[in-house]
Backbone bond lengths (Angstrom), bond angles and torsions (degrees), N, CA, C in turn:
res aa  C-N    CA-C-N  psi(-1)  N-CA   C-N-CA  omega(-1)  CA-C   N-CA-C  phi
1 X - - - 1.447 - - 1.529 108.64 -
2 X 1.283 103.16 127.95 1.944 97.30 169.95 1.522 108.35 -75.49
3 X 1.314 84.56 152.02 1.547 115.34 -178.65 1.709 115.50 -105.86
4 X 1.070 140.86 60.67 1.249 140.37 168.13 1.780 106.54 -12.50
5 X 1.262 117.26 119.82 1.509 103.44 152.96 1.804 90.84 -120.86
6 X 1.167 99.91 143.29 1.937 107.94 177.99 1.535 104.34 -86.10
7 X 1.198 108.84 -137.23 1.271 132.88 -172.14 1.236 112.47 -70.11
8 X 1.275 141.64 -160.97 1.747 124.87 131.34 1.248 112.98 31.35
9 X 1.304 143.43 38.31 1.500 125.96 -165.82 1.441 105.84 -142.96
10 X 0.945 130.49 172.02 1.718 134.60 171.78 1.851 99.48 -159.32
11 X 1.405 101.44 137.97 1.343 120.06 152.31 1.289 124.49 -125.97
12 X 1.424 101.51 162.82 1.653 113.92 176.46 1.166 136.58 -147.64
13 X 1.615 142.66 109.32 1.103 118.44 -148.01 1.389 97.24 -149.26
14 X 1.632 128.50 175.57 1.396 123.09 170.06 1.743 116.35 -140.28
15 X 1.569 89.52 30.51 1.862 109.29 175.80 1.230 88.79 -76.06
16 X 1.591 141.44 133.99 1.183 147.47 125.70 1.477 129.88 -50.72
17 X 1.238 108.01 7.75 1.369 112.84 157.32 1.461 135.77 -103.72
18 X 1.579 103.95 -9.50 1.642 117.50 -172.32 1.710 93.70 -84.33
19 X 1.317 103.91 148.54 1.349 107.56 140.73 1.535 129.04 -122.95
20 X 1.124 133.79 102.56 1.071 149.64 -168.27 1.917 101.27 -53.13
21 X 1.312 110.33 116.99 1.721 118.67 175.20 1.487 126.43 -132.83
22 X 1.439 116.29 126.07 1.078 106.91 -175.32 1.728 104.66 -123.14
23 X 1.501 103.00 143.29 1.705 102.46 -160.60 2.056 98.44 -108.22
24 X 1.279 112.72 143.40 1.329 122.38 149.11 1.951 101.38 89.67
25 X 1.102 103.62 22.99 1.689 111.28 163.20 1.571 122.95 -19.88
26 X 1.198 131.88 31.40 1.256 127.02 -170.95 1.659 125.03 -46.28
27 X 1.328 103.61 -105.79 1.534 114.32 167.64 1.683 103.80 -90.61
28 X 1.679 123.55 -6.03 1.231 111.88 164.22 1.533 103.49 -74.96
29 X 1.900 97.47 167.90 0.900 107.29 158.41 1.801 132.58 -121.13
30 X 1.323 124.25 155.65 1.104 118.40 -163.11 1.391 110.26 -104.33
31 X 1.130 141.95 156.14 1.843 129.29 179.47 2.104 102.51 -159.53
32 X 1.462 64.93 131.66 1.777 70.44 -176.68 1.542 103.45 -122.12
33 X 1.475 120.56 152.31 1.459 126.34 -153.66 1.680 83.18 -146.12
34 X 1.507 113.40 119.86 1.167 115.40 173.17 1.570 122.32 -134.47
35 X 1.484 123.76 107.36 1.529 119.28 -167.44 1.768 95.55 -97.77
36 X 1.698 95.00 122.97 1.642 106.71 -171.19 1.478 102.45 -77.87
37 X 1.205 119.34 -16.78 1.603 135.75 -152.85 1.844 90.48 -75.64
38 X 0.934 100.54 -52.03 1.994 115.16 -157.03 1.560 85.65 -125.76
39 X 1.205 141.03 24.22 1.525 127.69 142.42 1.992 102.83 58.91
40 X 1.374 102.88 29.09 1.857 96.17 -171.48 1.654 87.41 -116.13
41 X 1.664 110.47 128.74 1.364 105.15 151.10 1.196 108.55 -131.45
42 X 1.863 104.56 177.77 1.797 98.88 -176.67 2.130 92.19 -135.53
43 X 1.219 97.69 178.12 1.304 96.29 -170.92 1.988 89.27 -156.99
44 X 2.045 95.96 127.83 1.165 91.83 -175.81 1.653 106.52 -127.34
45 X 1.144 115.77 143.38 1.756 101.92 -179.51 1.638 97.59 -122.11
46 X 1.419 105.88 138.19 1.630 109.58 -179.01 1.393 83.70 -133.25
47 X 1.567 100.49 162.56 1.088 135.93 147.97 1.354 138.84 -80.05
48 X 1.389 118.61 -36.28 1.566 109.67 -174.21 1.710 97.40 -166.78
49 X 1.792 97.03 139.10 1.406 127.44 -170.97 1.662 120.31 -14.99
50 X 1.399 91.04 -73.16 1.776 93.85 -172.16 1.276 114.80 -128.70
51 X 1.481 122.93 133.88 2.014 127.50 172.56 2.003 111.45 -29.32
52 X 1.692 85.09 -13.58 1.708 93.32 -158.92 1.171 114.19 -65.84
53 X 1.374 115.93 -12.25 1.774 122.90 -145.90 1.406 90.25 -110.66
54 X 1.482 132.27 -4.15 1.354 123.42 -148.91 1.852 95.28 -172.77
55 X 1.225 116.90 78.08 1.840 96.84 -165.38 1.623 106.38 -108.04
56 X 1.398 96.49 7.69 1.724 94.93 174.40 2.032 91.30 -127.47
57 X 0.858 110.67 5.54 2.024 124.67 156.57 1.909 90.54 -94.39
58 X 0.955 132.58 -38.24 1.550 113.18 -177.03 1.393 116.56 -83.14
59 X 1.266 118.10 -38.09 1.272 138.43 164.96 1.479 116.60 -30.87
60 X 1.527 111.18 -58.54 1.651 120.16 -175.00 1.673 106.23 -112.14
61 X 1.201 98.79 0.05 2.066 97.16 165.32 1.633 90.34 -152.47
62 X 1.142 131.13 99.30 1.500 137.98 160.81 1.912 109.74 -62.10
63 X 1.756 96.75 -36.25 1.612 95.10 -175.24 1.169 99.60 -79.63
64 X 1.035 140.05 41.49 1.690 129.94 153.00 1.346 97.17 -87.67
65 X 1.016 132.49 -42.26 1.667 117.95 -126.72 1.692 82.43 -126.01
66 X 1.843 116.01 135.50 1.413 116.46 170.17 1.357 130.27 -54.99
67 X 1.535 103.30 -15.66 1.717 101.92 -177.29 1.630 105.05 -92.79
68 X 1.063 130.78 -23.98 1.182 115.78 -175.73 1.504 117.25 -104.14
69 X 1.660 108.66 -32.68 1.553 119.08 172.75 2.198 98.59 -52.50
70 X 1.287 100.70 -53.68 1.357 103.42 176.96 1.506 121.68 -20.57
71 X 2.116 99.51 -60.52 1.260 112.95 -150.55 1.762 76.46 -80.22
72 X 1.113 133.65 -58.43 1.655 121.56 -151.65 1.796 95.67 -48.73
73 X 0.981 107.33 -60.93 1.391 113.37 -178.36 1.737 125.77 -20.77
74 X 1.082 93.34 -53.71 1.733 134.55 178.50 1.939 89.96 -55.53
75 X 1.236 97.65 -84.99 1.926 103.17 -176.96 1.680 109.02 -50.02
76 X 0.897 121.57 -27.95 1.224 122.57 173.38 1.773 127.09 -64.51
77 X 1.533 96.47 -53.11 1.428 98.00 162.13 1.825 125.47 -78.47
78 X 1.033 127.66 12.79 1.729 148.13 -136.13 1.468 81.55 -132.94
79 X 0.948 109.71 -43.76 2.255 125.35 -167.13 1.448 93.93 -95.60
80 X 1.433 147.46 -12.67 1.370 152.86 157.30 1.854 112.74 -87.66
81 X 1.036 104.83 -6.00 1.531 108.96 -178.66 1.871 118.25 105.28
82 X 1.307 115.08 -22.69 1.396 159.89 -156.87 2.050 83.43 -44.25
83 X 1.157 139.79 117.97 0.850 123.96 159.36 1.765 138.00 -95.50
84 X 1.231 144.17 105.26 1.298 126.17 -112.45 1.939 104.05 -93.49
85 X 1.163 90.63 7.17 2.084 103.71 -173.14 1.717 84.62 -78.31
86 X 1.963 118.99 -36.07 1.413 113.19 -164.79 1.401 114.40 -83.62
87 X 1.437 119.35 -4.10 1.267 93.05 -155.79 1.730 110.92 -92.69
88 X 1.666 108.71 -177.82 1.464 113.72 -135.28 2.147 69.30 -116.07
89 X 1.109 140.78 120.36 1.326 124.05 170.53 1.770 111.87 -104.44
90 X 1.513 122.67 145.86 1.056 107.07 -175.50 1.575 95.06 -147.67
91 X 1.514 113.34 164.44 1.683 115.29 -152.09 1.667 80.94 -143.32
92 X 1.214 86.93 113.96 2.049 98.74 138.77 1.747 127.39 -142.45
93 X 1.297 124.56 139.06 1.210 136.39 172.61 1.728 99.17 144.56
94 X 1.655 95.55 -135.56 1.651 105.67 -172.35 1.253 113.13 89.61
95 X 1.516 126.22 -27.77 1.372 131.95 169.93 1.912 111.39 9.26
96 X 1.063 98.74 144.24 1.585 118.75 153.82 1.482 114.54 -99.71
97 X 1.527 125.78 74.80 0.940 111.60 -148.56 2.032 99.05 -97.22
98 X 1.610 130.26 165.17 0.904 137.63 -154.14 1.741 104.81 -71.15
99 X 1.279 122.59 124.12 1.021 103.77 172.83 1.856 113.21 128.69
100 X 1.439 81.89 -45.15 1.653 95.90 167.03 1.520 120.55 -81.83
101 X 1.601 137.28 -20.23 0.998 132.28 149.58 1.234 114.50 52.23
102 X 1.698 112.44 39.60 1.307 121.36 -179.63 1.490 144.12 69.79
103 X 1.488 100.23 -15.57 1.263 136.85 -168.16 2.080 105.72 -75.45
104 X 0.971 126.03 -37.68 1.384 127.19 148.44 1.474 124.13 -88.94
105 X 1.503 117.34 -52.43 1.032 115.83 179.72 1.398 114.65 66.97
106 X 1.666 98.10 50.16 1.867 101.53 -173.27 1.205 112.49 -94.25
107 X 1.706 128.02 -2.09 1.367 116.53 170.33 1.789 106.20 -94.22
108 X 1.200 118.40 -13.72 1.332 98.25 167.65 1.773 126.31 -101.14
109 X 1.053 86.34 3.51 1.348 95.13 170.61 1.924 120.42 -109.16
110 X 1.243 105.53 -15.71 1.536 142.50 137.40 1.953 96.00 -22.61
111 X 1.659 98.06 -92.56 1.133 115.51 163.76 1.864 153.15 -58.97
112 X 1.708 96.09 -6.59 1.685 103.64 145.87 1.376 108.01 -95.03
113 X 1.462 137.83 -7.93 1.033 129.18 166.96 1.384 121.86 -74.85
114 X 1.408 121.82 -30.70 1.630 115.31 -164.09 1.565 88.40 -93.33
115 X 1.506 124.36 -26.16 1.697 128.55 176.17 1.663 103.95 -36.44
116 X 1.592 87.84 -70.35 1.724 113.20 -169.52 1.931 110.81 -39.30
117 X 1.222 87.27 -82.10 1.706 106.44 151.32 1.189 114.20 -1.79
118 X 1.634 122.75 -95.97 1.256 155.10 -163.92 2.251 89.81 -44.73
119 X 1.679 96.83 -78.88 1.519 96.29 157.06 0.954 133.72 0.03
120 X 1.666 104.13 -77.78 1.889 106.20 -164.22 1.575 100.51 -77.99
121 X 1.759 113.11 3.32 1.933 92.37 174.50 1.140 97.34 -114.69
122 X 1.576 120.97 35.25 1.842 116.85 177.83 1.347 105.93 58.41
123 X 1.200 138.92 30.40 1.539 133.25 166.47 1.371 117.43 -112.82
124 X 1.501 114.10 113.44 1.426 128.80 -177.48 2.200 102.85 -82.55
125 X 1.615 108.90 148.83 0.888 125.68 -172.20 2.216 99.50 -90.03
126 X 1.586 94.10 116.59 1.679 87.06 164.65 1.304 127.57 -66.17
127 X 1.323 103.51 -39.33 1.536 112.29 -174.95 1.940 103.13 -164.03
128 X 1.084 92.08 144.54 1.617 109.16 153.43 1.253 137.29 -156.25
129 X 1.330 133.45 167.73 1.108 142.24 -152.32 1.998 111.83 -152.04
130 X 1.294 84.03 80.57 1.720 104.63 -172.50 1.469 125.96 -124.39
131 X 0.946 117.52 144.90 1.351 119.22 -161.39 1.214 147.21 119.47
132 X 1.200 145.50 -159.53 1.412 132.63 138.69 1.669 93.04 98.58
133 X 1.661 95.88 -167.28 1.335 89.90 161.00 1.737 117.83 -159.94
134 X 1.676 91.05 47.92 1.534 113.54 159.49 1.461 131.59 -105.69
135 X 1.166 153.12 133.27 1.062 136.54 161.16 1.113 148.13 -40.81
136 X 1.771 144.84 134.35 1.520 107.45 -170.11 1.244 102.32 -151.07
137 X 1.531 112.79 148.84 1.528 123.07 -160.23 1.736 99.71 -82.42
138 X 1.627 137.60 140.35 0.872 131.34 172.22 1.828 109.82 -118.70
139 X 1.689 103.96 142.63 1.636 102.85 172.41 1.198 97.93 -126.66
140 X 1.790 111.89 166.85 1.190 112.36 -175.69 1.435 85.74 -133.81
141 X 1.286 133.73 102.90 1.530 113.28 160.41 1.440 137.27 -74.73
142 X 1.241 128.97 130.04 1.883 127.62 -151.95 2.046 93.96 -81.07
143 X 1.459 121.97 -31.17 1.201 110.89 -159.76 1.528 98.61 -61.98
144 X 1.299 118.82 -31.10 1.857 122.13 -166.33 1.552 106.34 -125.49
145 X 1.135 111.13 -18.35 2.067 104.16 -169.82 1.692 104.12 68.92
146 X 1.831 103.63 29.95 1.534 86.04 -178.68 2.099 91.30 -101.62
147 X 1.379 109.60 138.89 1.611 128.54 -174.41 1.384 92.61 -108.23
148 X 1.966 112.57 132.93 0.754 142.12 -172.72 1.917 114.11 -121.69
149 X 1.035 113.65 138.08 1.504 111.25 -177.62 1.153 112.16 -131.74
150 X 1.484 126.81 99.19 1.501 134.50 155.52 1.547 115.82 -49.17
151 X 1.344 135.86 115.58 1.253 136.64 152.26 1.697 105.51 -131.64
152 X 1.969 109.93 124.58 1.499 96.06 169.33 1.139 120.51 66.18
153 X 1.309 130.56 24.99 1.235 115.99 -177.96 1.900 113.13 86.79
154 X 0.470 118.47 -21.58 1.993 136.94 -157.48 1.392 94.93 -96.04
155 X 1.583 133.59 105.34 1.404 118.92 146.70 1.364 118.32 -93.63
156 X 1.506 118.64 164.85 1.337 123.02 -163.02 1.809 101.34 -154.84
157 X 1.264 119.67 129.46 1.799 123.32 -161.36 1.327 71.00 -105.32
158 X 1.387 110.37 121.29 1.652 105.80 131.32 1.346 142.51 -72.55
C-alpha cells in the first residue's frame, strides 16, 4: 500500500507491504532511513535547513526543518525496532528550483543541512540524488529497502 508522506511530513513503518512516497522534491529534501535487519523504514520530506530560523514554526511542525524532522524520524524507527548503527540513509531533492535564481539557495543549503544533521547522529549517506533543477518523486519500498527516484520521466533504484 502507498504511504503518502506530504510536505513537512515524515513516516514510518515496518509493513512490508507499504511503500512509503513522496511527490514533487524541489528545493526540499527527501531522506529515507532503512533498517534491513527488522525490515522498518521511515521517509522524511522537509523544507528548510535548521528549527533555528523558525523556533515557534519548529515547535508546531518539527518536520519542516532537517534537524528536528531528522530527530522525530530517528525515534520513530527506534519505536519499530529499527536499529540506528543499521540504517541504509538515502537523499533526494535540493533542486535549483525556478524562481529562486540563487538568491536563497534553499536546496543547497537544504542539503549542508541534512549532511550536518545526518553527521552529528553518526549516519553516513548511501546514495543521493540532488540537484539539478527538476523535481523528483521519491519511493521507499519496506519489502527490500530498495529507493526509487522519479525525475522527468527517468527512474533510477538506488
Amino acid at each position: 500500500m502507498n504511504i503518502v508522506v506530504g510536505v513537512s511530513d515524515a513516516r514510518a513503518t515496518a509493513d512490508p507491504a507499504d511503500v512509503l512516497v513522496t511527490y514533487s522534491l524541489g528545493s526540499c529534501i527527501g531522506v529515507t532511513a532503512y533498517d534491513p535487519v527488522v525490515a522498518a523504514g521511515g521517509l522524511l520530506h522537509f523544507q528548510l535547513p535548521t528549527s533555528t530560523l523558525d523556533l515557534q514554526r519548529a515547535k508546531d511542525n518539527p518536520l519542516m526543518f532537517a534537524d528536528t524532522g531528522l530527530a522525530h524520524l530517528l525515534i520513530w524507527l527506534q519505536q519499530l525496532g529499527a536499529d540506528k548503527r543499521r540504517l541504509e540513509i538515502n537523499l533526494a531533492g535540493a533542486a535549483q528550483m525556478l524562481g529562486d535564481n540563487n538568491l536563497f539557495n534553499i536546496g543547497r543549503r537544504n542539503h549542508a543541512a541534512i549532511r550536518k544533521v545526518l553527521w552529528q547522529h553518526g549516519l553516513l549517506i548511501q546514495h543521493e540524488d540532488v540537484g539539478g533543477n527538476s523535481p523528483r518523486n521519491m519511493y521507499l519500498n519496506l519489502v527490500d529497502g530498495v529507493v526509487q527516484i522519479k525525475t522527468s520521466g527517468n527512474t533510477v533504484s538506488l
